[in-house]
C-alpha positions in Angstrom: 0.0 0.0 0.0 1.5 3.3 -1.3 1.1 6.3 0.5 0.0 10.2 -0.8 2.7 11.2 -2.9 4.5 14.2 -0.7 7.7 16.5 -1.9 11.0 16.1 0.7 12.3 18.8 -1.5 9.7 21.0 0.3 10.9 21.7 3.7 11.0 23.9 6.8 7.8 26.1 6.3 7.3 25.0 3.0 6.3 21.7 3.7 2.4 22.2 3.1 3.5 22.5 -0.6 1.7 19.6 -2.7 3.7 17.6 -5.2 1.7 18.9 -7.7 1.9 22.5 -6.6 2.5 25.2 -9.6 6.2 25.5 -10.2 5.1 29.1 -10.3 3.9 29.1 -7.1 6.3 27.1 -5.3 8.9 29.7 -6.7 6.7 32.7 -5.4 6.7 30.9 -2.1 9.8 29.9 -1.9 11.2 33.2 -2.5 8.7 34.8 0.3 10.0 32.2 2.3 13.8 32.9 2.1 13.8 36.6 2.2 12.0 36.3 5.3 14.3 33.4 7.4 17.0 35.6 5.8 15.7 39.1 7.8 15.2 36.7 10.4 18.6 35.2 10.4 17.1 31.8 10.6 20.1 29.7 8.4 18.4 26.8 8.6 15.7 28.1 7.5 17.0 30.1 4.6 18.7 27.2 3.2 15.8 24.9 3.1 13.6 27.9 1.4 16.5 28.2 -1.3 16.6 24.4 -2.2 13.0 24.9 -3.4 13.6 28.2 -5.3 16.3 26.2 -6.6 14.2 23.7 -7.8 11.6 25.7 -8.9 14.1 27.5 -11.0 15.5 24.1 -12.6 12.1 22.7 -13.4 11.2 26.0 -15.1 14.4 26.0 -17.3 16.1 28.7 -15.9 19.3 27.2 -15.7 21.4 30.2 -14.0 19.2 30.8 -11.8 19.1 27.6 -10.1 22.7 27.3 -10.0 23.4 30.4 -8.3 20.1 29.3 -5.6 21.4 25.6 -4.8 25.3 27.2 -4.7 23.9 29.9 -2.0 21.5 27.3 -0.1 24.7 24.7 0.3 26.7 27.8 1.5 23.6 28.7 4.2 23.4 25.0 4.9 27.3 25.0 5.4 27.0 28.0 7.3 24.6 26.6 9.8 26.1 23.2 10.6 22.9 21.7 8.5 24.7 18.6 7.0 21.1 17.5 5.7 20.4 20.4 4.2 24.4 20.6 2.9 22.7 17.0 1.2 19.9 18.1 -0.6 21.5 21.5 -2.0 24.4 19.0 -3.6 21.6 17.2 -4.5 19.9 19.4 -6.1 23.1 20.6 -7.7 24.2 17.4 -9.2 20.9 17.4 -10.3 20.7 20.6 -12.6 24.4 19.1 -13.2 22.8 16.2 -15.2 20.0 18.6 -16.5 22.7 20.7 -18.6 24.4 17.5 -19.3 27.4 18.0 -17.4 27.6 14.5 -16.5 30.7 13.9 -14.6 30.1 16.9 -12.0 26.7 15.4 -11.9 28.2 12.1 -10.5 30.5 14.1 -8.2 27.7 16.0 -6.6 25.0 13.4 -6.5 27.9 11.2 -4.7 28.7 14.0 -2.1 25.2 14.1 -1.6 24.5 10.7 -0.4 27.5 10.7 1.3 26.3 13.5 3.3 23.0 12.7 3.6 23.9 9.1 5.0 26.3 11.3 7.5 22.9 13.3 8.6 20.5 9.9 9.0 18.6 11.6 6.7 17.6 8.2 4.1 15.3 10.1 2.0 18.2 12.9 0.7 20.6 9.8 0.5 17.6 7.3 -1.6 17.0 10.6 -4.0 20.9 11.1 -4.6 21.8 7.4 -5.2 18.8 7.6 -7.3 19.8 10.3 -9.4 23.4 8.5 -10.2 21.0 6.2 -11.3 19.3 8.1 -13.5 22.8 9.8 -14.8 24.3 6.3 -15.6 20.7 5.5 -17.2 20.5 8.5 -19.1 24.3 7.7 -20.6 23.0 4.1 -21.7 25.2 2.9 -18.9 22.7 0.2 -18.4 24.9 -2.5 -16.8 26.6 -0.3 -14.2 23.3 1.0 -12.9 20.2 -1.9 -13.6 21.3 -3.0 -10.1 21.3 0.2 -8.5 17.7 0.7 -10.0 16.1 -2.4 -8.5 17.8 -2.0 -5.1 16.1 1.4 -4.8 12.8 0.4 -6.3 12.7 -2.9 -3.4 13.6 0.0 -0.6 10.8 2.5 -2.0 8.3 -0.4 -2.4 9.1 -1.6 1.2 9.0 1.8 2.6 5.7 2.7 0.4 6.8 5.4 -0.9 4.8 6.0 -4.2 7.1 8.5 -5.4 10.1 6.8 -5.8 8.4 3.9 -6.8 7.2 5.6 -9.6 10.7 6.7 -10.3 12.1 3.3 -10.2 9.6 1.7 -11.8 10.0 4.2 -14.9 13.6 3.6 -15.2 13.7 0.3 -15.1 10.9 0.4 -17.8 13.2 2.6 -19.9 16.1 0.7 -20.0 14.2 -2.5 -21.4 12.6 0.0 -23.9 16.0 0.6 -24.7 16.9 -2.4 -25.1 14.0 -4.0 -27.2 11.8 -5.8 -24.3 8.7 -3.8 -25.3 6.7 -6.1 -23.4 8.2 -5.3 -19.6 8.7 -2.4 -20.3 5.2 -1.6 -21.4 4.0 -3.4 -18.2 6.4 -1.4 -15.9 5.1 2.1 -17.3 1.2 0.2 -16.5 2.2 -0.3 -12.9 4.0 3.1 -12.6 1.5 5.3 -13.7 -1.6 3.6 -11.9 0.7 3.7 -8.8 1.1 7.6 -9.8 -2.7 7.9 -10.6 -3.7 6.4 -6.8 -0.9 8.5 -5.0 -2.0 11.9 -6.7 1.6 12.5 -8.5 1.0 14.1 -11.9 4.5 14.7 -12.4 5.5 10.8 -12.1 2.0 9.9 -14.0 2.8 12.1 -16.9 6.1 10.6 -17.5 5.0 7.3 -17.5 2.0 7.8 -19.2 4.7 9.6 -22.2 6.7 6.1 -21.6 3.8 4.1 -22.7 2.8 6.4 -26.1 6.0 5.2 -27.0 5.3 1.5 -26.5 2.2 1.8 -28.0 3.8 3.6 -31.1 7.4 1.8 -31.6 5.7 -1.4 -30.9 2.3 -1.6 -31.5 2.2 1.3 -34.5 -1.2 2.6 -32.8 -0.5 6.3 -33.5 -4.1 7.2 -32.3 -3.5 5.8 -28.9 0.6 7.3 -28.4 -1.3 10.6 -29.4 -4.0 10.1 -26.8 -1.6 9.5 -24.0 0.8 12.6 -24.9 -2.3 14.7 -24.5 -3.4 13.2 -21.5 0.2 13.8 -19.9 0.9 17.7 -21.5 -2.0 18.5 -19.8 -0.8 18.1 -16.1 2.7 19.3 -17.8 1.2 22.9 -18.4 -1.2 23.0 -15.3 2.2 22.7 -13.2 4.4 24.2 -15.7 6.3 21.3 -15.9 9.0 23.4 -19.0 11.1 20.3 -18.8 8.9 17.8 -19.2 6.3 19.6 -22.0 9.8 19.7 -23.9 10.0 16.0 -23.8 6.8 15.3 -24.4 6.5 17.3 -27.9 9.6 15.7 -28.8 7.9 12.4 -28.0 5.0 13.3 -29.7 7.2 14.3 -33.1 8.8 11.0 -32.6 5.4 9.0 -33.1 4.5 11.2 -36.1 7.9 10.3 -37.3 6.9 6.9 -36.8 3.7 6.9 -38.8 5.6 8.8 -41.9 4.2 12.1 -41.2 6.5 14.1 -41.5 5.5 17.5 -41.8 4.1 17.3 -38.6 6.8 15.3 -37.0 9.2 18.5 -38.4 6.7 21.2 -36.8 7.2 19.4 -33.3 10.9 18.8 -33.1 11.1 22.6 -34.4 8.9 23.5 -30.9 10.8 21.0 -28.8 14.2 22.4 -30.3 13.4 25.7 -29.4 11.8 24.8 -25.8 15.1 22.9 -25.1 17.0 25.6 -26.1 15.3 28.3 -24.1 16.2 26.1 -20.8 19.3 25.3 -21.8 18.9 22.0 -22.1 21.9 20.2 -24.2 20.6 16.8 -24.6 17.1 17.3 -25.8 18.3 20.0 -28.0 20.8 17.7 -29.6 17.9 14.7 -29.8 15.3 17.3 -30.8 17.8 18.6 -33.7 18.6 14.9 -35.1 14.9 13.9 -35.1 14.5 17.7 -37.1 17.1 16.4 -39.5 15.9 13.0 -40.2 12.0 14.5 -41.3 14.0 17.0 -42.8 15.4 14.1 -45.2 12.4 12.7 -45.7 10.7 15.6 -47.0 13.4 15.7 -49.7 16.6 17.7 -47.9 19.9 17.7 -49.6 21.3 14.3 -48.6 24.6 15.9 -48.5 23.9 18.6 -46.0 21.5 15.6 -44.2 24.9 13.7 -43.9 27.0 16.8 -42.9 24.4 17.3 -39.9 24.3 13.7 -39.0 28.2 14.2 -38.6 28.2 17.1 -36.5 25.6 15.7 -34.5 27.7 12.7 -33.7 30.1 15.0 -32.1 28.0 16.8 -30.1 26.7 13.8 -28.7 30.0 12.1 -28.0 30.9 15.3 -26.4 28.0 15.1 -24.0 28.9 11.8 -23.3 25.9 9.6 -24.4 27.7 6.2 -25.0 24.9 4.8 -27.0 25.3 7.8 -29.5 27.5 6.6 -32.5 24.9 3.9 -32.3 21.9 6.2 -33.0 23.6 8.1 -35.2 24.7 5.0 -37.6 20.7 4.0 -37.8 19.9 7.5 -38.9 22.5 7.1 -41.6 21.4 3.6 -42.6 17.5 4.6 -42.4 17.6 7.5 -44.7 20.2 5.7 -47.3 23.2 7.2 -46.5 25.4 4.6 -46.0 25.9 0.9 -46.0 26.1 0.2 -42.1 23.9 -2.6 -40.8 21.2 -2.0 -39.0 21.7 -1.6 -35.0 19.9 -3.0 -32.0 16.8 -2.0 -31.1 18.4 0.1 -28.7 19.9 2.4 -30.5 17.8 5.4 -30.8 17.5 4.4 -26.8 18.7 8.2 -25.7 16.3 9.4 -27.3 13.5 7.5 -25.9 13.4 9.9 -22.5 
């Protein structure tokens, strides 16, 4: 039995926040929040208001924002002997880290901050940073070095009933045998996760994993109608919370399953908008998976094939250099897909990166 899905990141006075608060308003709060422990000289207190305008500030996209809140809530934290707090700024940090696709301070941060937070006794700051080296690893196609990881933290969040991070375990586990061509567990693992979501009132977990099964239902079932469905059910909770981040990867989803079904004008139309939403958050990954799904409808409604192949090359580059191992992989079925070359065909988990 799973309980109400609840926010740690919300703390000190701000714990009446929902999960599915407005990033809008959490930020508006937040803010109220730290200017007034910070007239009150209440470190503690500050620092715990700033993780959440931090937070607020990543989810929304606004990348230097949050780096300069988490950077001054770990130096409050620091300040005021709060080694918990100290956690979940790093936390937070490592976080946006992985966000811009700075993946090796991610892992450095994320590290500190379970280190820290199992220093504190504080399990839940420690269970969210192990779980976002998880998700870095995962996000890398790193599969082997973090599958394990994944189902340790899914058995402690099941046994703690802790919705949330089931949810979150639950969907990357799913994503990895996406990735890697089990359509069937995977498809199953989304189920669970987003009725789990549905029960514990978290419309951030549920949208994700209802976008993780419109892309089941597309890559292996070719029911267009349905992925559609599903991506419209999700974008909905993704603009009632402002959820930048997430609407980003759900239109680039959603041009994938146009792809999919050969149309490709739309498919072009959405990876234009996903593009440009990744680019106004600053968001390196997406932009780079946005841009190669632009360039392969691009090719299909007739592009130059040798500018197509000059983009494919640069966008190998790009995505060696932000250190998605999986990449040459993806890159190589483009080619192969739109005639470019001769290379065989890959696994069916090569255009895994850009499944999430």
């Amino acid at each position: 039995m799973y309980s109400k899905a609840f926010a740690p990141e919300y703390q000190g006075a701000l714990t009446t926040l929902s999960v599915n608060s407005s990033l809008t308003d959490v930020l508006a709060a937040g803010t109220e929040q730290l200017r007034a422990a910070e007239r009150a000289g209440a470190r503690g207190e500050a620092a715990r208001s700033g993780l959440a305008v931090a937070e607020a500030h990543r989810r929304l996209g606004q990348v230097a924002d949050a780096d300069r809140a988490w950077k001054a809530s770990y130096r409050t934290a620091r300040e005021a002997g709060d080694t918990g707090a100290m956690a979940w700024a790093l936390w937070s940090g490592g976080t946006l880290a992985r966000q811009r696709g700075a993946f090796p301070l991610a892992w450095r941060l994320l590290r500190l901050a379970a280190e820290l937070g199992e220093h504190a006794g504080d399990v839940v700051v420690r269970g969210y940073s192990l779980a976002g080296m998880a998700e870095t690893g995962r996000i890398q196609g790193d599969y082997e070095a973090v599958t394990t990881l994944h189902e340790q933290l899914l058995a402690e969040a099941r046994k703690r009933g802790e919705a949330r991070h089931t949810v979150w375990a639950l969907e990357g586990i799913a994503q990895i045998h996406r990735n890697t061509g089990s359509y069937d567990t995977a498809y199953a693992m989304f189920e669970e996760a987003a009725e789990i979501a549905a029960r514990a009132e978290d419309r951030r977990g549920h949208a994700w994993a209802l976008r993780g099964l419109a892309d089941i239902v597309s890559v292996r079932d070719g029911d267009t109608g349905r992925a559609l469905e599903l991506l419209s059910e999700a974008e909905v909770s993704c603009r009632e919370m402002n959820l930048v981040s997430a609407l980003a990867y759900n239109h680039k989803m959603r041009a994938n399953v146009l792809y999919r079904a050969g149309r490709y004008e739309e498919a072009r139309d959405f990876y234009t908008q996903a593009l440009a939403e990744f680019d106004g958050m600053s968001e390196p990954r997406g932009r780079a998976l946005a841009r190669l799904g632009l360039v392969k409808s691009l090719a299909r409604l007739g592009r130059d094939r040798a500018l197509t192949a000059a983009d494919l090359a640069e966008l190998a580059g790009i995505l060696d250099d932000i250190g998605l191992r999986r990449a040459r992989a993806m890159i190589d079925r483009a080619r192969t897909e739109l005639g470019l070359d001769r290379a065989p065909a890959s696994s069916p988990s090569s255009d895994a990166v850009a499944a999430r």
